[in-house]
C-alpha positions as CSV (number, residue, x, y, z in Angstrom):
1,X,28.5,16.6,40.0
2,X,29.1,18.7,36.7
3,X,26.1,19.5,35.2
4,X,25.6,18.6,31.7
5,X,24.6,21.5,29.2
6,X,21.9,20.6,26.7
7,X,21.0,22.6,23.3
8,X,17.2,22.2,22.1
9,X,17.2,22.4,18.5
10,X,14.4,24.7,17.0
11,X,13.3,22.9,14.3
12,X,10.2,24.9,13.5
13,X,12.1,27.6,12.2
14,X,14.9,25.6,10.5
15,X,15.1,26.3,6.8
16,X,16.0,23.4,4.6
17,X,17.1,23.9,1.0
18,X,16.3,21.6,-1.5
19,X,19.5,21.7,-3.0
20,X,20.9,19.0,-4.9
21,X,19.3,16.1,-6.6
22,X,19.2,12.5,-7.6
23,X,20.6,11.7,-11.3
24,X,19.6,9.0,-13.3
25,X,22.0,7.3,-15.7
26,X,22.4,4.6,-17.9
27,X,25.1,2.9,-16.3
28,X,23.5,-0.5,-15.5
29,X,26.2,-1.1,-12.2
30,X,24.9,2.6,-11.1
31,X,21.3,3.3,-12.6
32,X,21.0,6.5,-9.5
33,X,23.6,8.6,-7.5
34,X,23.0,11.1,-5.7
35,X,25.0,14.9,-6.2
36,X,24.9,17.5,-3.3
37,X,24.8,21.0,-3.7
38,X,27.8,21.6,-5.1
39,X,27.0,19.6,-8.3
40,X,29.5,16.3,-6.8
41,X,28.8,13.3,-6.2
42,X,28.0,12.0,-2.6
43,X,30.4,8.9,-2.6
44,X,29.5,7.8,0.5
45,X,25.7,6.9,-0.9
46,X,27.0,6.0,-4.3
47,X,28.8,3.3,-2.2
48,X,25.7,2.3,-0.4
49,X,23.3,2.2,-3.7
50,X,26.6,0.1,-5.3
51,X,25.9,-2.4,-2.3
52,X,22.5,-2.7,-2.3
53,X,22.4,-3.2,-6.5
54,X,24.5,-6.2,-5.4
55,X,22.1,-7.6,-2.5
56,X,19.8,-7.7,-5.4
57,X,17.4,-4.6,-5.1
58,X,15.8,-3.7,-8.0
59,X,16.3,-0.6,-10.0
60,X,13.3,1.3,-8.7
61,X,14.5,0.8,-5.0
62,X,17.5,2.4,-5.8
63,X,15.8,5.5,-6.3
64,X,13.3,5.4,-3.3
65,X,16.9,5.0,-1.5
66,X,19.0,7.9,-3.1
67,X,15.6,10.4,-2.3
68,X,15.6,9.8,0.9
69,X,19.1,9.5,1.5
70,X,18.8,13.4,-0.4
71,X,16.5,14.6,2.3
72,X,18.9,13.3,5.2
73,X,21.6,15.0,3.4
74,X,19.7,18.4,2.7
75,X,18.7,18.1,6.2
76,X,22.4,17.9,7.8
77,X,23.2,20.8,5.8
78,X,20.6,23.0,6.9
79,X,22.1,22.1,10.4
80,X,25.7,22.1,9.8
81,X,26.8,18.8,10.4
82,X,28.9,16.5,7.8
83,X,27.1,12.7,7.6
84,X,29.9,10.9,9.9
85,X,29.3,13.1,12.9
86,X,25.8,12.9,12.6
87,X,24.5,11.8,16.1
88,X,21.2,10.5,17.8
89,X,20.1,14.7,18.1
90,X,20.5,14.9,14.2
91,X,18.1,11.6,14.1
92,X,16.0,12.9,16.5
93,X,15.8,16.3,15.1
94,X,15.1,15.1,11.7
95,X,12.2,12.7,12.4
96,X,10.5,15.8,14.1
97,X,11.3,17.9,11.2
98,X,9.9,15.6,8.8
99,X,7.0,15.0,10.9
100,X,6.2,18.8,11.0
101,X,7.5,20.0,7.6
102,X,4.7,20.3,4.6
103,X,6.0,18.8,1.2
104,X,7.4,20.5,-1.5
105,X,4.3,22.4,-3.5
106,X,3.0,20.9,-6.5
107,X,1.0,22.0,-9.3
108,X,-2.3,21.8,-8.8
109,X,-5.8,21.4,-10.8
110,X,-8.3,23.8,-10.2
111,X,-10.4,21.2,-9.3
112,X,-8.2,18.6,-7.6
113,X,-9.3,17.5,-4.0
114,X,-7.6,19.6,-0.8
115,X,-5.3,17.7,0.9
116,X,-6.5,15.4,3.3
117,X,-9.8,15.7,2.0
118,X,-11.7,12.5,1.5
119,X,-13.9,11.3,-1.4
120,X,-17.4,11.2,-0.5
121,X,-18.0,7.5,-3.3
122,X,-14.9,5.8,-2.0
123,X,-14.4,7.0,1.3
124,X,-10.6,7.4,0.9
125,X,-8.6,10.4,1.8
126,X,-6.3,12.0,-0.4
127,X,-2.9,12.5,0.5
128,X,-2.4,14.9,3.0
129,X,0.1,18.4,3.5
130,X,2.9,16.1,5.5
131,X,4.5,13.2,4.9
132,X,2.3,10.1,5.8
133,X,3.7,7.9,8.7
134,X,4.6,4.9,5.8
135,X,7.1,7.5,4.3
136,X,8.5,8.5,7.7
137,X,9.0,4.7,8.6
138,X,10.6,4.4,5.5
139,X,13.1,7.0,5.7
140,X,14.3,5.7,8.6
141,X,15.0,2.3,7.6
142,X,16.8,3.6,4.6
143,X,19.1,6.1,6.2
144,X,19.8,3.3,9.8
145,X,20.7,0.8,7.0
146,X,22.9,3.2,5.3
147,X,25.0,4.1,8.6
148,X,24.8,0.4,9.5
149,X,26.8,-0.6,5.9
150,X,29.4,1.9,6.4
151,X,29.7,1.0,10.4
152,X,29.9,-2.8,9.4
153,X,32.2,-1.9,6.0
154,X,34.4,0.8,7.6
155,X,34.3,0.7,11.1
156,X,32.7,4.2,11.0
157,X,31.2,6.2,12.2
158,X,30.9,4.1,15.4
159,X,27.6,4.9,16.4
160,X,24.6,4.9,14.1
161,X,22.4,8.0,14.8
162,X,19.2,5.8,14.1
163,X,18.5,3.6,17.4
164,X,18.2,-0.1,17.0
165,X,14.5,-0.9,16.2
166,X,12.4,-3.0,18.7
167,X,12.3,-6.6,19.7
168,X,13.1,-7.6,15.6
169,X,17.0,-6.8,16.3
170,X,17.2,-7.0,20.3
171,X,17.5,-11.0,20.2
172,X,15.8,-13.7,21.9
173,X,13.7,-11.0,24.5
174,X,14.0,-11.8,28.4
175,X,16.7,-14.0,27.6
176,X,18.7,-12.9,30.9
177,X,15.8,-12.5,32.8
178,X,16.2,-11.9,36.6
179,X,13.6,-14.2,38.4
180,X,13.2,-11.5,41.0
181,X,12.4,-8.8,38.5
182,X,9.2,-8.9,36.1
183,X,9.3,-10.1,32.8
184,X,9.9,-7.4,29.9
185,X,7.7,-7.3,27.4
186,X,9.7,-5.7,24.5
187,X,8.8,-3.0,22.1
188,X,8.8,-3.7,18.2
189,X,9.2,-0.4,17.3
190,X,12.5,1.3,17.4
191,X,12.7,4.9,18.4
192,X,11.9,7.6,16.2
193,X,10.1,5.1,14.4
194,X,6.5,6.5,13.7
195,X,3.6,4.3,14.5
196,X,1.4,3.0,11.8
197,X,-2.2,2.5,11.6
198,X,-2.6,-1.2,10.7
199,X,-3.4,-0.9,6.8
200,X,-7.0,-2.1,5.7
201,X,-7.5,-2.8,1.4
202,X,-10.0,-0.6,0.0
203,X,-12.4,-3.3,-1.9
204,X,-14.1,-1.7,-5.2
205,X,-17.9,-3.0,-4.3
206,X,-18.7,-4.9,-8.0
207,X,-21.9,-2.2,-8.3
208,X,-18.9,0.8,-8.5
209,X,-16.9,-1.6,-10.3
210,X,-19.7,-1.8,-13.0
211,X,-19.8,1.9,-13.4
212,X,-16.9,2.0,-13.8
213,X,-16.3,-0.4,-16.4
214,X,-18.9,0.8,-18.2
215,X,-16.8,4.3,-18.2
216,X,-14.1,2.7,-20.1
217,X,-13.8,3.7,-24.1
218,X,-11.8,1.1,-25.6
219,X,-11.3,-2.2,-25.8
220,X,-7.8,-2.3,-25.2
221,X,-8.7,-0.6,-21.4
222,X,-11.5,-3.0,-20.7
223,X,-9.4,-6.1,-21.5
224,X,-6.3,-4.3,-19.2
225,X,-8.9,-3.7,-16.1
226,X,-10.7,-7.3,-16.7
227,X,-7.6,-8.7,-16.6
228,X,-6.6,-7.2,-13.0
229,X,-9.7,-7.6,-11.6
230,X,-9.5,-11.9,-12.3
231,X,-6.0,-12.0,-11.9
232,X,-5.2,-9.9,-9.1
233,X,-1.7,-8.8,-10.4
234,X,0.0,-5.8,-9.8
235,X,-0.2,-2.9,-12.1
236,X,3.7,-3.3,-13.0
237,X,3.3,-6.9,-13.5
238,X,0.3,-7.3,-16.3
239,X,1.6,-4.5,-18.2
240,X,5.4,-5.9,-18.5
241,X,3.3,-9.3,-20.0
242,X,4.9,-9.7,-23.8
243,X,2.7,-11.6,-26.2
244,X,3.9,-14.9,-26.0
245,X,2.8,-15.5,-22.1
246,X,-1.1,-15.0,-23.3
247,X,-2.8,-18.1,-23.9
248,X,-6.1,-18.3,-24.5
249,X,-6.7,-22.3,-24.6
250,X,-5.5,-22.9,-21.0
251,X,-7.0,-19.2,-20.3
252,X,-4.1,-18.1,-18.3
253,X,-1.5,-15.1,-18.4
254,X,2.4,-14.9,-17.6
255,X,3.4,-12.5,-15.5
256,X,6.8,-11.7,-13.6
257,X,6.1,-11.4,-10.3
258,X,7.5,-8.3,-8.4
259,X,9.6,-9.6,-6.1
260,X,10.4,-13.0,-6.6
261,X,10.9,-12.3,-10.2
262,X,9.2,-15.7,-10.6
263,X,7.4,-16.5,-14.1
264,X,3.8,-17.2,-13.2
265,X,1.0,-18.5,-15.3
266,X,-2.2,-16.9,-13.5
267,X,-5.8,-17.8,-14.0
268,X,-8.1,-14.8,-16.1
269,X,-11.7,-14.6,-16.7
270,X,-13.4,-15.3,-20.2
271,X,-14.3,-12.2,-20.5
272,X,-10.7,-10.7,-20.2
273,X,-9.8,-12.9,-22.9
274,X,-12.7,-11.9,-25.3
275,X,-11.5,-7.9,-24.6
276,X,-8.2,-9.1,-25.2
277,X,-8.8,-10.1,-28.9
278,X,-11.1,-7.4,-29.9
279,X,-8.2,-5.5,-28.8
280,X,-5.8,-7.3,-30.9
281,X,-8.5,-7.1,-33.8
282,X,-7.8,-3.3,-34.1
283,X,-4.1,-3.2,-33.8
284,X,-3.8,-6.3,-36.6
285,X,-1.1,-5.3,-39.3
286,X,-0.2,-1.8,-36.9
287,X,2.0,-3.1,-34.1
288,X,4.6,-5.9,-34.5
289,X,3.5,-9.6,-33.7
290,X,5.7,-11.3,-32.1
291,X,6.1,-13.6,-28.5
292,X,8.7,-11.1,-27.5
293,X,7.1,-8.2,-28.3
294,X,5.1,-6.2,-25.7
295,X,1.4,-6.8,-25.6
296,X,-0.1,-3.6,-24.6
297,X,0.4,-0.7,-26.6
298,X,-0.6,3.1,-26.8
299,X,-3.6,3.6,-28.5
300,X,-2.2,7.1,-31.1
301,X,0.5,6.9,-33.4
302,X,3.4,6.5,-33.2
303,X,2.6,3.4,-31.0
304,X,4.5,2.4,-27.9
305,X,4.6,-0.1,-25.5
306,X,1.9,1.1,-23.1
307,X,3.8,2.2,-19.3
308,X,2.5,2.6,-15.7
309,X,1.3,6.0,-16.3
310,X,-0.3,6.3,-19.5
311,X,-2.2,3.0,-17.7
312,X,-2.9,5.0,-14.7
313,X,-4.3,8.1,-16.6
314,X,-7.3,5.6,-18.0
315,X,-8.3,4.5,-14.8
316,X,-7.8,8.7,-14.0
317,X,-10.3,9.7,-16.5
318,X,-12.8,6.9,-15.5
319,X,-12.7,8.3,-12.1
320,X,-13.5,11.6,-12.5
321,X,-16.9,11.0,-14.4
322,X,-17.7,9.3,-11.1
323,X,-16.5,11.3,-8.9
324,X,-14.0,8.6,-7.3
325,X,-10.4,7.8,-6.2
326,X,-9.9,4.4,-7.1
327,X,-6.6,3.3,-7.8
328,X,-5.2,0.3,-9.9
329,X,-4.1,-1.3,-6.7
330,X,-7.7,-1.3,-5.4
331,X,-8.6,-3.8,-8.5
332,X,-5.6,-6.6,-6.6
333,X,-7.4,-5.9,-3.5
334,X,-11.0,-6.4,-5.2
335,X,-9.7,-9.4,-7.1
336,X,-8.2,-11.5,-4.1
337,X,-11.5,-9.9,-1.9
338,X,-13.5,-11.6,-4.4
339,X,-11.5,-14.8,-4.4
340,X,-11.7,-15.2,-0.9
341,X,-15.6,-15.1,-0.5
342,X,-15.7,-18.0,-2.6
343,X,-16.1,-21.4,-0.7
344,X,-14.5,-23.1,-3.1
345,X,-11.0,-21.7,-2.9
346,X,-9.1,-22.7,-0.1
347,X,-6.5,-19.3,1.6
348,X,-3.6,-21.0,-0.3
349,X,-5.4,-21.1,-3.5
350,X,-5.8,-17.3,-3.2
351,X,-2.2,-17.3,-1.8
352,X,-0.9,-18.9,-4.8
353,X,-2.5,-16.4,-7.0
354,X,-1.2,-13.0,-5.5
355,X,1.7,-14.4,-5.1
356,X,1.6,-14.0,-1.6
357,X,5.7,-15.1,0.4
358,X,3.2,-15.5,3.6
359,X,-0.4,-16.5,4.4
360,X,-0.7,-13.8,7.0
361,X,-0.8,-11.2,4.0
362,X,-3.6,-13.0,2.6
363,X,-5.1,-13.4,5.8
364,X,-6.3,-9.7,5.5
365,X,-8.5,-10.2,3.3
366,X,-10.4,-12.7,5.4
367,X,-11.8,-9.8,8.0
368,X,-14.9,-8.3,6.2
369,X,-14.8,-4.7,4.9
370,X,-16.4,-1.6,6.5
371,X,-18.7,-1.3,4.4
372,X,-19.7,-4.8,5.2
373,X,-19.4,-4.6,8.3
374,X,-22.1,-1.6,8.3
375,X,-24.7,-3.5,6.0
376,X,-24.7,-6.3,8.6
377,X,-25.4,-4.5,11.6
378,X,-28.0,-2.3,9.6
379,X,-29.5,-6.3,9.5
380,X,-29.3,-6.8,12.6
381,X,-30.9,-4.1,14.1
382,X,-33.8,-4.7,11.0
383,X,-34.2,-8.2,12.7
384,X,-34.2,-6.7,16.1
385,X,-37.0,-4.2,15.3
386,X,-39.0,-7.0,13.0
387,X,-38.7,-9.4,16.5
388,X,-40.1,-6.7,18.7
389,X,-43.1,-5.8,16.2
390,X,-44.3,-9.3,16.2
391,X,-47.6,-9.7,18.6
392,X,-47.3,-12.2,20.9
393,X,-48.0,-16.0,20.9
394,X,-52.1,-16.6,21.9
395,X,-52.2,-18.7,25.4
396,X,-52.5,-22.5,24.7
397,X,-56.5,-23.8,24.6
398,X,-57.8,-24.4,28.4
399,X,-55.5,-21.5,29.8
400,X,-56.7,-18.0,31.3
401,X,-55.5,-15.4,29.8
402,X,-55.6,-13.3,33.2
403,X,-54.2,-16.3,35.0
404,X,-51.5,-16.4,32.8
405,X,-50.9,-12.4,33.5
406,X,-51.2,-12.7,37.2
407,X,-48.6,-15.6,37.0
408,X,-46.2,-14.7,34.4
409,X,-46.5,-10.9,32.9
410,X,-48.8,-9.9,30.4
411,X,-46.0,-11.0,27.8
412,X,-47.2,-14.3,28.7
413,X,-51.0,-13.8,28.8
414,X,-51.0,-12.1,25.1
415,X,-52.9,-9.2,26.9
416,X,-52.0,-5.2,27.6
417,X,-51.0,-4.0,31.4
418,X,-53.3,-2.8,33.7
């Protein structure tokens, strides 16, 4: 038989470019496409991103799509092969090179954490030199769905470089199952598909939560993080919340949730409410009043609707006069965290309020903390070491105590060994 002649790619020393880029435009029917080195536009992804605006993916997933549908497209450059021809070597190839590769360098504070390093008050690591496994996973799914729309849209290229994934896309699993042979017990995870640790929340104990609290400066940040930390909403949600979804009488909030884009009227704390209008006390007759108008706002002139980052750079500033990492998705963990240790909210109370699609997500929150976890078993082995200090129980009236030894150990007798 002819032998068959394999080529082993070395993909330590290949040497990707990062040329080309993703453009942003104000075209509403194509708000991202993606140009390759030669300044043109990739049509092939433009096609993609024009289908997947119509399956109804938001805006901001457009863009996660078109960067890494950039890196698949540096990569297959670096390695000389045009996007139709790629084939299972390129996909192999590239999820060891993006397993191995560093990311691109970024500018640095002097005192910023290393990479990987991780915080000695939260116990969270920052991110590290390569790309975590999430963003691996991620890439994947992106680029196999790309090939799979031009496959099913096209006819081509025939084979999609990117294996099917596990048992999710294999159908019913042992369904032609030879009695004689053993049963199969199928893999969920496709190939080249990294593995990933199962994710556990990071829960802001209320003592750090305190401190930090009492870190904030104005009122305007103390009613934002009070209202996260009773409402449990995302960071994008509360701050797209215009004025007229506040009310104060039934002491709830409006907010569109992420995915469902579902108007929802969630539950806040008093307090968030009484930060809320001292807030609006010191903007009175400076910002405009109106239900349609936004309700957070930059605190310096010339005032603007308050965005994600400006947001994330007070919780930033907090941190760092503590010493922490805490993020403002560590307040929705906290909040349903909290929710959940109450008896008196059922799962799908706590369901309803993040805005959970399954109980399973909420479920995670059920599992106690590590740092829980570590303050009970101190307990226990407190209780251990309080049981073993006690002195024995005196014999009952009208026994021996060295009768009691001879018979049943001087445990029993209430005496020392001879």
């Amino acid at each position: 038989m002819p032998e068959h002649s394999t080529t082993v790619r070395d993909v330590a020393a290949l040497k990707v470019a990062r040329v080309g880029r993703v453009e942003k435009s104000d075209d509403p029917l194509q708000p991202f496409r993606l140009v390759d080195a030669d300044g043109t536009e990739v049509a092939a992804v433009s096609e993609f991103l024009h289908h997947m605006l119509a399956d109804d993916a938001s805006p901001r997933s457009l863009r996660s799509y078109a960067y890494e549908l950039l890196a698949w497209v540096r990569f297959l450059r670096a390695v000389d092969v045009p996007w139709h021809l790629a084939s299972r070597v390129e996909a192999r190839d590239f999820a060891l090179w993006l397993k191995t590769t560093k990311k691109p360098p970024r500018r640095r504070r002097p005192d910023a954490p290393a990479p990987g390093s991780v915080n000695p008050v939260t116990g969270k690591a920052a991110p590290g030199e390569n790309y975590a496994a999430r963003t691996r996973r991620h890439a994947r799914a992106v680029i196999r769905s790309f090939y799979e729309y031009h496959r099913e849209t096209h006819g081509r290229p025939l084979i999609n470089p990117f294996p099917r994934g596990g048992a999710a896309e294999e159908g019913i699993p042992n369904a032609h199952h030879n009695p004689m042979q053993p049963f199969r017990q199928p893999s969920r995870r496709g190939t080249y598909q990294p593995k990933e640790p199962k994710p556990t929340p990071r829960i802001i104990p209320d003592q750090a939560f305190n401190d930090l609290f009492a870190e904030l400066k104005y009122n305007r940040d103390r009613a934002l993080i009070a209202f996260y930390i009773s409402t449990g909403a995302r960071a994008s949600e509360l701050l797209g919340v215009p004025q007229g979804l506040v009310s104060p009488g039934d002491q709830t909030i409006g907010v569109v949730r992420k995915g469902s884009h579902v108007l929802q009227h969630l539950p806040a704390s008093t307090d968030a409410f009484v930060w809320l209008r001292l807030y609006q006390q010191e903007l009175r007759g400076m910002v405009p009043k109106h239900p349609s108008e936004p309700l957070w706002w930059t605190l310096r002139r010339p005032f603007r609707p308050l965005e994600y980052d400006a947001a994330r750079m007070v919780f930033t500033r907090a941190n760092q006069l503590l010493g922490a990492n805490w993020t403002l998705h560590d307040l929705r963990h906290s909040a349903a965290k909290r929710m959940v240790r109450d008896p008196n909210l059922t799962l799908a109370d706590v369901q309803w309020v993040m805005g959970h699609a399954h109980i399973t997500t909420t479920e995670i929150y059920i599992a106690p903390t590590p740092d829980e976890v570590v303050v009970h078993v101190l307990a226990h082995h407190e209780r251990q070491r309080a049981e073993q200090a006690k002195p024995p129980a005196p014999p009952a009236p009208g026994y021996r105590p060295e009768v009691l030894a001879a018979l049943f150990g001087t445990s029993a007798a209430g005496g020392e060994s001879r």
